[in-house]
Predicted model as a PDB file, atoms N, CA, C, CB and O in Angstrom, pLDDT in the B-factor column:
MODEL        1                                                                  
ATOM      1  N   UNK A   1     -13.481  12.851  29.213  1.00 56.00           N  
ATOM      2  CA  UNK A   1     -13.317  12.336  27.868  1.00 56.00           C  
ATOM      3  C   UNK A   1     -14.657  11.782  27.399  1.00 56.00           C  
ATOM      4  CB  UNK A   1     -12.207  11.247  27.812  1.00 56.00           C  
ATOM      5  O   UNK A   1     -15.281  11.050  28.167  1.00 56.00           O  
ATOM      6  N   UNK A   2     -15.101  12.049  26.308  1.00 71.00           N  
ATOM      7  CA  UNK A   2     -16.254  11.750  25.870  1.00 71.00           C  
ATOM      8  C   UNK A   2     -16.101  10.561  25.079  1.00 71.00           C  
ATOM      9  CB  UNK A   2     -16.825  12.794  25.222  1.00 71.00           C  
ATOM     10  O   UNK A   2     -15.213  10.351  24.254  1.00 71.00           O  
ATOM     11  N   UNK A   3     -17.145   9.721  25.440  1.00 81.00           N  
ATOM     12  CA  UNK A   3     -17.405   8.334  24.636  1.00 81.00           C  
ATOM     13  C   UNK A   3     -17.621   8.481  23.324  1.00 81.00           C  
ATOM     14  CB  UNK A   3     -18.564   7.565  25.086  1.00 81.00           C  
ATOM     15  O   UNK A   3     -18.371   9.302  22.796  1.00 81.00           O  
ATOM     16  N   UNK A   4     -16.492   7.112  22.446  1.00 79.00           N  
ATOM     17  CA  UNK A   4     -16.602   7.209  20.879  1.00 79.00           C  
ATOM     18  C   UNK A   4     -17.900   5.861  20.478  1.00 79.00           C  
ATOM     19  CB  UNK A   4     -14.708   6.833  20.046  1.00 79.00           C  
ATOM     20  O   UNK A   4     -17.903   4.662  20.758  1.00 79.00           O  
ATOM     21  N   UNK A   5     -18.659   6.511  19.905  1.00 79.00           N  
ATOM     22  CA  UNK A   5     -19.494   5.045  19.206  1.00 79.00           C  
ATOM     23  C   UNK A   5     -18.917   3.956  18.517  1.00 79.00           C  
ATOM     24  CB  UNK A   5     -20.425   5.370  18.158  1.00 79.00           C  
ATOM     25  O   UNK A   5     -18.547   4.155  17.360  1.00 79.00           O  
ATOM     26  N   UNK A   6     -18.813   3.141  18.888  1.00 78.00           N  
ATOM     27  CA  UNK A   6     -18.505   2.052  18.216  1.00 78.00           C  
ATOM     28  C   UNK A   6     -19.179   1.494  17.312  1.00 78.00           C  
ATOM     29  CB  UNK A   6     -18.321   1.310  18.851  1.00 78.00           C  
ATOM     30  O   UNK A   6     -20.346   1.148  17.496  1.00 78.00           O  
ATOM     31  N   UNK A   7     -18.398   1.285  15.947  1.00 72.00           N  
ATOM     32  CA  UNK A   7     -18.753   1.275  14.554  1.00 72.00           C  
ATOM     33  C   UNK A   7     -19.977  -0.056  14.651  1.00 72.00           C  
ATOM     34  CB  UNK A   7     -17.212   0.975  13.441  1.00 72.00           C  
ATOM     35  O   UNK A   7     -20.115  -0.800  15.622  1.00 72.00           O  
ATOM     36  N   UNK A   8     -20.893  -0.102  13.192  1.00 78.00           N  
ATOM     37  CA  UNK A   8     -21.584  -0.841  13.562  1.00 78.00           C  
ATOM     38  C   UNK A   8     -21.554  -1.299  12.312  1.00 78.00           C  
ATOM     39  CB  UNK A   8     -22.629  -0.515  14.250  1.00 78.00           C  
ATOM     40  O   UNK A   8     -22.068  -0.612  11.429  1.00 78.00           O  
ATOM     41  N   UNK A   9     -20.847  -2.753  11.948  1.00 77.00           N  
ATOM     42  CA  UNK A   9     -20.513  -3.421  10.503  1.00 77.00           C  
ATOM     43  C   UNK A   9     -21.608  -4.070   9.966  1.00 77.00           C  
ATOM     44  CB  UNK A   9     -19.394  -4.475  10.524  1.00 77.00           C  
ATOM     45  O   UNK A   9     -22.347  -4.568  10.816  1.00 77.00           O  
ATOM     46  N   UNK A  10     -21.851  -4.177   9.115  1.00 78.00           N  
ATOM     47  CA  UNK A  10     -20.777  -3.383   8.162  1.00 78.00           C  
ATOM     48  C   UNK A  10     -22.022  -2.127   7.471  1.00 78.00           C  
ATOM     49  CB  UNK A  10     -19.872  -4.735   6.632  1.00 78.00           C  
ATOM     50  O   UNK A  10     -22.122  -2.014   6.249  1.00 78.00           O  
ATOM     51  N   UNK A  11     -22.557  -1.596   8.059  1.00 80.00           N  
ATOM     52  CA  UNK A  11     -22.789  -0.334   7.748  1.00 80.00           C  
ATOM     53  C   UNK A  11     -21.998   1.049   7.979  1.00 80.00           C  
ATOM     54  CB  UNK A  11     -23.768  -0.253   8.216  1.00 80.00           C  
ATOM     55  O   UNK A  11     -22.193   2.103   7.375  1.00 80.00           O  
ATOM     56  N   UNK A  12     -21.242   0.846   8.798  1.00 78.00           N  
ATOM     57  CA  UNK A  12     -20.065   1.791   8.716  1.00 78.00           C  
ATOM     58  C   UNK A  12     -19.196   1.427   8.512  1.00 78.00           C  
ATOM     59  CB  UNK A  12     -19.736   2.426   9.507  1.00 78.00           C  
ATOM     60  O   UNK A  12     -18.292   1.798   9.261  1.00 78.00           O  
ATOM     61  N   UNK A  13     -18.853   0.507   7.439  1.00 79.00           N  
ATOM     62  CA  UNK A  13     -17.824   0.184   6.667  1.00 79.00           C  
ATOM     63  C   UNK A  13     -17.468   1.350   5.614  1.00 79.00           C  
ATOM     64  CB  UNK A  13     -18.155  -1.103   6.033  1.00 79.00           C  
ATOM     65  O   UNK A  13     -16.364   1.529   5.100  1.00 79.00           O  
ATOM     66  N   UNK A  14     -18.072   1.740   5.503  1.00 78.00           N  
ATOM     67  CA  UNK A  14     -17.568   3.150   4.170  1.00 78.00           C  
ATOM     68  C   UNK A  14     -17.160   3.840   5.174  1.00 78.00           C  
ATOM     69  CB  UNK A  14     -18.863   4.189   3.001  1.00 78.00           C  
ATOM     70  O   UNK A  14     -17.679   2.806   5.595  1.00 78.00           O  
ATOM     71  N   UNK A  15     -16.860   4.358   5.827  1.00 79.00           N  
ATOM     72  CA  UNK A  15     -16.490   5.637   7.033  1.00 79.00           C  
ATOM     73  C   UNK A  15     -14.912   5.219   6.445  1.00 79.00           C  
ATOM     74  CB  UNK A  15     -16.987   5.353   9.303  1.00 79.00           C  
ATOM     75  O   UNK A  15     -14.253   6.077   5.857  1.00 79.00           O  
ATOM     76  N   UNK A  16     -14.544   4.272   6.589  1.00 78.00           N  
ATOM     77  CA  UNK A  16     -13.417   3.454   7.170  1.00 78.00           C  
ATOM     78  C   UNK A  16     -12.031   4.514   5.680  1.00 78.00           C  
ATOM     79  CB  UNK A  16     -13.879   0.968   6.948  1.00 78.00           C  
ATOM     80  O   UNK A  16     -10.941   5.084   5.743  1.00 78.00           O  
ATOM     81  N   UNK A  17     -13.471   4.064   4.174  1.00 73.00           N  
ATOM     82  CA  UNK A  17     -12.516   4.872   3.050  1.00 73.00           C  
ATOM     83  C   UNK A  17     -12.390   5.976   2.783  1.00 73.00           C  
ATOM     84  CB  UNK A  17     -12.640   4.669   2.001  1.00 73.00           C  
ATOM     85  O   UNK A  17     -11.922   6.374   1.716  1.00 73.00           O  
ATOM     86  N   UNK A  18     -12.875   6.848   3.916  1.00 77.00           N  
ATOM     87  CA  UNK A  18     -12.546   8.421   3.372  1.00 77.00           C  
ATOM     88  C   UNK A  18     -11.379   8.379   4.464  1.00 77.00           C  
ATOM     89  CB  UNK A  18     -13.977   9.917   3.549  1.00 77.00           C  
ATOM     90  O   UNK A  18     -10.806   9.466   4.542  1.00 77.00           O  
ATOM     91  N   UNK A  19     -10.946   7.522   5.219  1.00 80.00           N  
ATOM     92  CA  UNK A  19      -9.600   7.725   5.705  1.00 80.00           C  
ATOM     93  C   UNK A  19      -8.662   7.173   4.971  1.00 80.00           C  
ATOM     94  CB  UNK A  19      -9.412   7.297   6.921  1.00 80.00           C  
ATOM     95  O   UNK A  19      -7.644   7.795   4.668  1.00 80.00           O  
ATOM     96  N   UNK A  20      -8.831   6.271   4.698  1.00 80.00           N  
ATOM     97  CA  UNK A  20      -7.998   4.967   3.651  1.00 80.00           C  
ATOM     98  C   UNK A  20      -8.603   4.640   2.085  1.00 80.00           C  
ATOM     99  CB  UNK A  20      -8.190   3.274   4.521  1.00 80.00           C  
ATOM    100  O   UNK A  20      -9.268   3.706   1.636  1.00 80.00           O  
ATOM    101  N   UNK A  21      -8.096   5.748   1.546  1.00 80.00           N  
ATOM    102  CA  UNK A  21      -8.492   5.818   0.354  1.00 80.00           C  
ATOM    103  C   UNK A  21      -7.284   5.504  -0.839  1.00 80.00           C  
ATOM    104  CB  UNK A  21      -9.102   7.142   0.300  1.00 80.00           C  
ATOM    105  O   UNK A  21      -6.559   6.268  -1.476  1.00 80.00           O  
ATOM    106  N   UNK A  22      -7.455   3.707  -0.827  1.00 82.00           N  
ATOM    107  CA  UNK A  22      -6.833   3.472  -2.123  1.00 82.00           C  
ATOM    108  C   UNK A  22      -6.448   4.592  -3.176  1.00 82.00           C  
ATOM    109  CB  UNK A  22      -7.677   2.642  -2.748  1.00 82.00           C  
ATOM    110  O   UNK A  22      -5.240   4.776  -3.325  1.00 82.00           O  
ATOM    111  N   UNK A  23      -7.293   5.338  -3.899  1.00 79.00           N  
ATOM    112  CA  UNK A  23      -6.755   6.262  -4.603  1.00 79.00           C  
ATOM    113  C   UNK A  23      -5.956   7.102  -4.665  1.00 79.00           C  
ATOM    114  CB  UNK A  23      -7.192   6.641  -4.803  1.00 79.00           C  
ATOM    115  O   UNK A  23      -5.448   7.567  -5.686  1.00 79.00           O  
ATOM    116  N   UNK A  24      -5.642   7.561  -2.898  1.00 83.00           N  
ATOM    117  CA  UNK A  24      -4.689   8.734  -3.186  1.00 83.00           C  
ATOM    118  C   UNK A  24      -2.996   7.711  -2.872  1.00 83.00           C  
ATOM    119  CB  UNK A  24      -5.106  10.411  -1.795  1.00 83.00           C  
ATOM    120  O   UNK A  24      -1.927   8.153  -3.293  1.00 83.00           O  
ATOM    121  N   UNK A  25      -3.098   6.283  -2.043  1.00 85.00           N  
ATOM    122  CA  UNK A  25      -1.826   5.742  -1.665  1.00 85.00           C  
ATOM    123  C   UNK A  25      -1.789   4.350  -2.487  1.00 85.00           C  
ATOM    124  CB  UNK A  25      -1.688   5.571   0.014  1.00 85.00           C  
ATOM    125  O   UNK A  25      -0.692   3.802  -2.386  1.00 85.00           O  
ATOM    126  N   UNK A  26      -2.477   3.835  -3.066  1.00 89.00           N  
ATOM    127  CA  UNK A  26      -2.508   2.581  -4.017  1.00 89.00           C  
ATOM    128  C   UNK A  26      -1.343   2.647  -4.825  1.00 89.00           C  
ATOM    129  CB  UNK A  26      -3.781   2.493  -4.970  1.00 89.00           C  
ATOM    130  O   UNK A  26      -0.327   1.979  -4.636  1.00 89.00           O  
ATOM    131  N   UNK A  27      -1.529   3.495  -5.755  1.00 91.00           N  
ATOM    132  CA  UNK A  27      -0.421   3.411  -6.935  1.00 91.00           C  
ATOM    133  C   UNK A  27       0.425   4.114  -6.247  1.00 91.00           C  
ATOM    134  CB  UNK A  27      -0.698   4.010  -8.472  1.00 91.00           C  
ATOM    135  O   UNK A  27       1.195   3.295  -5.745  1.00 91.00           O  
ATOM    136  N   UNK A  28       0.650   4.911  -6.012  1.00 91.00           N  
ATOM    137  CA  UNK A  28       2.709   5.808  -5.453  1.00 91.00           C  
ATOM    138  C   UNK A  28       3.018   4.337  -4.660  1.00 91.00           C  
ATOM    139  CB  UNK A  28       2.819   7.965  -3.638  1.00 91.00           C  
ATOM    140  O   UNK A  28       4.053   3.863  -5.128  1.00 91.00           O  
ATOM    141  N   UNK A  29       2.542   3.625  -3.792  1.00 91.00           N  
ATOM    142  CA  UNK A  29       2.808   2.351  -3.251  1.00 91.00           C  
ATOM    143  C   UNK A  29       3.465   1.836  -4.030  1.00 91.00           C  
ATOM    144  CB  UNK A  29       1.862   1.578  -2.931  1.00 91.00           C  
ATOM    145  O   UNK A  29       4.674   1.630  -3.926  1.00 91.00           O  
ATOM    146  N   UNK A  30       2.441   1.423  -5.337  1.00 95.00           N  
ATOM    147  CA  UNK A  30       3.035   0.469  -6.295  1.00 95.00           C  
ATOM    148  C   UNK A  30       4.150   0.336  -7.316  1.00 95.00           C  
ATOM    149  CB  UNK A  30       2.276   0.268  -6.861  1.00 95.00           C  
ATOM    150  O   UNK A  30       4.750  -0.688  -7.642  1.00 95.00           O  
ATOM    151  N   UNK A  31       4.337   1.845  -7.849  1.00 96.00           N  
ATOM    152  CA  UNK A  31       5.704   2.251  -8.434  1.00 96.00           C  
ATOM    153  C   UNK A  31       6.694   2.427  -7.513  1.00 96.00           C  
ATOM    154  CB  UNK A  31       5.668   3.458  -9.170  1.00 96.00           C  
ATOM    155  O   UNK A  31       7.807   2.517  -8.030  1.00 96.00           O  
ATOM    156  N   UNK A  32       6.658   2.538  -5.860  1.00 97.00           N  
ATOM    157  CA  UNK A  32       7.582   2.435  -5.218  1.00 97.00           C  
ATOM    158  C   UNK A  32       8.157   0.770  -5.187  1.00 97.00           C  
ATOM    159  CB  UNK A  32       7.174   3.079  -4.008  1.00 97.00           C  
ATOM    160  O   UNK A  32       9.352   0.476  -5.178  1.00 97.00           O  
ATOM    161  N   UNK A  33       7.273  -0.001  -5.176  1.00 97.00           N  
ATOM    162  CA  UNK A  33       7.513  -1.436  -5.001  1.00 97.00           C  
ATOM    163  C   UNK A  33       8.371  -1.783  -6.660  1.00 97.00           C  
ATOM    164  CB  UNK A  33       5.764  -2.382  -4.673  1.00 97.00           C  
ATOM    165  O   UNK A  33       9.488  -2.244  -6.893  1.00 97.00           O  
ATOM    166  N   UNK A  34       7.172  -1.282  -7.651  1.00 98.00           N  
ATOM    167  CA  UNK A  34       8.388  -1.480  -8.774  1.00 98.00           C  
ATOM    168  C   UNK A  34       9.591  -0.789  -9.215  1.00 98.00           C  
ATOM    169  CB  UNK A  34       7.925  -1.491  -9.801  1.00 98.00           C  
ATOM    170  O   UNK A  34      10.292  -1.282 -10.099  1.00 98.00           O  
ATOM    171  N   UNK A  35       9.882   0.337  -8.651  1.00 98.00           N  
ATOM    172  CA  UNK A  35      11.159   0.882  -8.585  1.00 98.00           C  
ATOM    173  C   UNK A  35      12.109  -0.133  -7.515  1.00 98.00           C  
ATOM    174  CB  UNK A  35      10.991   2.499  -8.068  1.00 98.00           C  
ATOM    175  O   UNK A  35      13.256  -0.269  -7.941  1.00 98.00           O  
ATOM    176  N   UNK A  36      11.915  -0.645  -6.601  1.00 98.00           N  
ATOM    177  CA  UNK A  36      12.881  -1.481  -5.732  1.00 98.00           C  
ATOM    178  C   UNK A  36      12.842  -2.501  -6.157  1.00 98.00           C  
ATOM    179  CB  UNK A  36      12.726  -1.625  -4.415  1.00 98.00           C  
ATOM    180  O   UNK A  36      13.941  -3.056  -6.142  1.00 98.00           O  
ATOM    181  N   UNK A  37      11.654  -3.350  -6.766  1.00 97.00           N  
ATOM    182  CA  UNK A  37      11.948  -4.138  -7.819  1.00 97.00           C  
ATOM    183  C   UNK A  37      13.162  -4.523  -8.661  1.00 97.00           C  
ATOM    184  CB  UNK A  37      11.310  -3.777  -8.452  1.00 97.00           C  
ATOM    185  O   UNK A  37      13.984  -5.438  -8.606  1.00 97.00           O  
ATOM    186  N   UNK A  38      12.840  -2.866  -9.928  1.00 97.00           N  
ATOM    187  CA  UNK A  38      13.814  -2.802 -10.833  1.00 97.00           C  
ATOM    188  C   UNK A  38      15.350  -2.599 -10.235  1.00 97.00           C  
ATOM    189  CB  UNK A  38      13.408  -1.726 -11.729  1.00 97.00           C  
ATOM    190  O   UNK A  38      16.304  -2.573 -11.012  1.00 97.00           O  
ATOM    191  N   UNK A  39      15.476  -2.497  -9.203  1.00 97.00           N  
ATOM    192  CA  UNK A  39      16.897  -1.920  -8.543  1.00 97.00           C  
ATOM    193  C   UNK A  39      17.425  -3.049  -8.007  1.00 97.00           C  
ATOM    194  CB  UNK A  39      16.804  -0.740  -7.346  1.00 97.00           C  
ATOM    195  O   UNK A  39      18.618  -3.314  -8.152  1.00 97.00           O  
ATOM    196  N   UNK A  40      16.613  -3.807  -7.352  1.00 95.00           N  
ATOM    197  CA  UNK A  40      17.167  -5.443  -6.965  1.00 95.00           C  
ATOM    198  C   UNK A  40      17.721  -6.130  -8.008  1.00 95.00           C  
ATOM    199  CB  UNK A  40      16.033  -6.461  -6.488  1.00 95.00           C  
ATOM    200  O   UNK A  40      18.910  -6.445  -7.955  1.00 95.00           O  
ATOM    201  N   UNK A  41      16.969  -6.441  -9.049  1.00 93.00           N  
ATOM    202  CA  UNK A  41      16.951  -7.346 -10.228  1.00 93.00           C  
ATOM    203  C   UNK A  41      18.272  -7.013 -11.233  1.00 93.00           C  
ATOM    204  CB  UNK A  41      15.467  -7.122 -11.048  1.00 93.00           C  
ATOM    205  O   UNK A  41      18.950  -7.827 -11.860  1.00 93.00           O  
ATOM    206  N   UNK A  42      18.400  -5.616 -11.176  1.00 94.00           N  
ATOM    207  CA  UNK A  42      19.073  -5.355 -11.701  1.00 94.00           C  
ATOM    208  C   UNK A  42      21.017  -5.018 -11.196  1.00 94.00           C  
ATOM    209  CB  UNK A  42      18.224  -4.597 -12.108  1.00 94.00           C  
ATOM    210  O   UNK A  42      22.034  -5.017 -11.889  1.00 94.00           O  
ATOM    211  N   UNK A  43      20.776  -4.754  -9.590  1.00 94.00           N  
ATOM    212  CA  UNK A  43      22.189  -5.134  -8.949  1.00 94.00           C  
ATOM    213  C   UNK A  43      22.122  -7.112  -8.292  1.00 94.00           C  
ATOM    214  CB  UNK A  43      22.434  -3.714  -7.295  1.00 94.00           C  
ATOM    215  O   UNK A  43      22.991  -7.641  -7.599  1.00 94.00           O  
ATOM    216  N   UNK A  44      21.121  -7.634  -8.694  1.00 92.00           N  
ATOM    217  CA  UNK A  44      21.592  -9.008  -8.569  1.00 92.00           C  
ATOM    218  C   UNK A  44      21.879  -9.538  -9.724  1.00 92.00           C  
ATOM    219  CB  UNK A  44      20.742  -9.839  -7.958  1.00 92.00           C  
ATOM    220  O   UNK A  44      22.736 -10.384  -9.469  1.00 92.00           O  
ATOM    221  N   UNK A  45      21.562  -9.544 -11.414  1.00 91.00           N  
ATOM    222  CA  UNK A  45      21.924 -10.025 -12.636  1.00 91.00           C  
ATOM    223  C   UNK A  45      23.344  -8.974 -12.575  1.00 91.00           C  
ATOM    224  CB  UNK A  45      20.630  -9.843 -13.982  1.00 91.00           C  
ATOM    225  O   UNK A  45      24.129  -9.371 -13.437  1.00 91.00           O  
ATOM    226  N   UNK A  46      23.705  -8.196 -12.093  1.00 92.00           N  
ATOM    227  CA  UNK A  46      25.120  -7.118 -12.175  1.00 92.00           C  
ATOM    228  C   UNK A  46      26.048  -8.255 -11.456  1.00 92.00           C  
ATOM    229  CB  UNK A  46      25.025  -5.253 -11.090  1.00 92.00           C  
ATOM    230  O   UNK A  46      27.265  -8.195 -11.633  1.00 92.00           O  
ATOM    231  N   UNK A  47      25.569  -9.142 -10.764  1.00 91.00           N  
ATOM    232  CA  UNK A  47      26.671  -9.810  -9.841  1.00 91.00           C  
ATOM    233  C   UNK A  47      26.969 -11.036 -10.810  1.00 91.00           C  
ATOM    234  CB  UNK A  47      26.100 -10.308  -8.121  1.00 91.00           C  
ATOM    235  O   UNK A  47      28.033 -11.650 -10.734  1.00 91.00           O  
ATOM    236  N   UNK A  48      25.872 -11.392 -11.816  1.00 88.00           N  
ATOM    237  CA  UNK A  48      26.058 -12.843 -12.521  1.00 88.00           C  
ATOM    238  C   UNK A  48      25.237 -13.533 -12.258  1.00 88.00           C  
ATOM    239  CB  UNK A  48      27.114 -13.604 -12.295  1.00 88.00           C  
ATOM    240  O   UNK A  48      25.105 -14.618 -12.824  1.00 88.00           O  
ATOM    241  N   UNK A  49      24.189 -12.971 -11.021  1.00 83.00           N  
ATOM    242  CA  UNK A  49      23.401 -14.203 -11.096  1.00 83.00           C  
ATOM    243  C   UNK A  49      21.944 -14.448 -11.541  1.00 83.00           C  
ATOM    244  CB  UNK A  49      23.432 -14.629  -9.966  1.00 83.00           C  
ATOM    245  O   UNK A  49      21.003 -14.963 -10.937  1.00 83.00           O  
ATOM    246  N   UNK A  50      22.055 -13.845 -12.964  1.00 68.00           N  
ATOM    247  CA  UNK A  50      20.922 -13.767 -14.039  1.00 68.00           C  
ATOM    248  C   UNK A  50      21.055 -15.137 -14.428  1.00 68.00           C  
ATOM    249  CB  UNK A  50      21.082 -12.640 -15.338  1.00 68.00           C  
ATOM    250  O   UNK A  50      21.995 -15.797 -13.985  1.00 68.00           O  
ATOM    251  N   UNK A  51      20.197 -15.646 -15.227  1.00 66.00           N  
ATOM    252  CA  UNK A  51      20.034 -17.132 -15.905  1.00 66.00           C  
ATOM    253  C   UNK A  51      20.350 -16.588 -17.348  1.00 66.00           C  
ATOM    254  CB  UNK A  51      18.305 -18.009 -15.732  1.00 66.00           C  
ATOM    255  O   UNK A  51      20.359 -17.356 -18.310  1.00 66.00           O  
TER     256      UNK A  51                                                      
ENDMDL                                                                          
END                                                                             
């Protein structure tokens, strides 16, 4: 097994975003969070317990 270099910070800190690239998982994240959002809020004010 061949030895991996170990990163050397933070100059190989950019390496890190062509794996983890906010852009392609940021937002579908975030309309998933506000779709379960809207689905909570809306079967808990269904029960009465809206203000």
């Amino acid at each position: 097994m061949s030895e991996i270099n170990k990163p050397k910070n933070p100059e190989d800190d950019w390496k890190v975003w062509l794996v983890v690239n906010p852009a392609v998982w940021l937002m579908p994240i975030l309309f998933a969070v506000l779709i379960v959002a809207l689905v909570v809020h809306t079967y808990v004010i269904s029960l009465g317990y809206g203000f």
